[in-house]
C-alpha positions as semicolon CSV with decimal commas, in nm:
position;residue;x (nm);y (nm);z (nm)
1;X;0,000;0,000;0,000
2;X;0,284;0,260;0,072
3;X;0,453;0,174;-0,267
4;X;0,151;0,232;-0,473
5;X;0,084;0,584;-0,240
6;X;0,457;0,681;-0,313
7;X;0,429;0,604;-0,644
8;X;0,099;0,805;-0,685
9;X;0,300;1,122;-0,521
10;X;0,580;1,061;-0,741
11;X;0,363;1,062;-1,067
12;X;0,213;1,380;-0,935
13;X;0,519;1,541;-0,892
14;X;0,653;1,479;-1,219
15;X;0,288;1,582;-1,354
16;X;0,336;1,901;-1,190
17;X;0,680;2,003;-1,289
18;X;0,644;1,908;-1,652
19;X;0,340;2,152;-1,624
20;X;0,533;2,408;-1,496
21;X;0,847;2,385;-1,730
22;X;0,577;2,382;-2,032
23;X;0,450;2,697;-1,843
24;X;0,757;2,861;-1,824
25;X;0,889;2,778;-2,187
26;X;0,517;2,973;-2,296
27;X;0,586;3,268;-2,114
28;X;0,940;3,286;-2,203
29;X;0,827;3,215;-2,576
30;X;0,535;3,396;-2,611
31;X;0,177;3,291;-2,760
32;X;0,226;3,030;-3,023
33;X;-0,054;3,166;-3,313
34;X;-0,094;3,024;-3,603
35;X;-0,253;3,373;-3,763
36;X;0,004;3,638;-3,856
37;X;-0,059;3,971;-3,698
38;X;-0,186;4,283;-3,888
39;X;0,041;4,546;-3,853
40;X;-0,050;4,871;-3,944
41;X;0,158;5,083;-4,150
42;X;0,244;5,437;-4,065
43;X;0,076;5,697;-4,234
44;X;0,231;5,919;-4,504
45;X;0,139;6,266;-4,334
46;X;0,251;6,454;-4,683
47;X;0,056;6,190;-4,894
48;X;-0,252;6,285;-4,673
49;X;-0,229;6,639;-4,704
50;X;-0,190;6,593;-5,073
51;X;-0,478;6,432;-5,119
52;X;-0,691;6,708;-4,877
53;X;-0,540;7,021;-5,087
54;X;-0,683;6,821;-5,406
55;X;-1,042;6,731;-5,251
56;X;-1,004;7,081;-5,150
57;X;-0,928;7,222;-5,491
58;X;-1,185;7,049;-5,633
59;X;-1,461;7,171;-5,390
60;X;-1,376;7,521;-5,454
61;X;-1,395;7,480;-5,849
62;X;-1,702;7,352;-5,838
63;X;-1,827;7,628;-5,615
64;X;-1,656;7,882;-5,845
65;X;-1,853;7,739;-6,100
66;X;-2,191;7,691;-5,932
67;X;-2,126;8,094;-5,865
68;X;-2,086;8,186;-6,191
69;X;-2,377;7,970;-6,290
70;X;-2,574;8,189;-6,042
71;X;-2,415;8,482;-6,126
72;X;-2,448;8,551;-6,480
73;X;-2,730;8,269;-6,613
74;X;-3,101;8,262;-6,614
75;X;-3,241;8,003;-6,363
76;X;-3,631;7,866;-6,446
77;X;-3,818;7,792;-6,159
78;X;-4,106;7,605;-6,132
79;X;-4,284;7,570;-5,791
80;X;-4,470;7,279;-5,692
81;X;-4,699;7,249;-5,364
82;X;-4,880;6,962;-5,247
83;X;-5,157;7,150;-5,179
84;X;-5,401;7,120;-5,517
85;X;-5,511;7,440;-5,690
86;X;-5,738;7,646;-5,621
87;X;-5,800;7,567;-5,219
88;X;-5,690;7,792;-4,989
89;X;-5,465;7,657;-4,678
């Protein structure tokens, strides 16, 4: 009976330090994926503003044009109600 209760406790013991050397390796290692990571690149602060001033550009040529559409051309306007003709609301 005490061999087979020393031998339990010795199994144990080995049970438990192969646990904690596996441990150990892992933290030491790191996390094992299998995934690779995303990494982000860093953004190109010129290329950004770039691309604003032309947005930018843009916007205020087609103002410029909606202006002188405004400015200098005759508009036709048509109004159309929901209420129907001829009641008064």
């Amino acid at each position: 009976m005490k061999l087979k209760q020393h031998s339990t406790t010795s199994w144990l013991r080995t049970l438990c330090a192969i646990v904690v050397i596996v441990t150990l390796i892992k933290v030491w290692v790191g996390p094992i994926t299998t995934t690779q990571e995303a990494l982000g690149q860093i953004p190109d602060s010129g290329k950004t503003r770039l691309a604003i001033l032309k947005q930018t550009q843009r916007t205020n040529q087609l103002l410029m044009e909606i202006k002188q559409i405004l400015a200098h051309d005759t508009l036709k306007v048509r109004w159309e109600g929901a209420d129907k003709p001829g009641t008064d609301n």
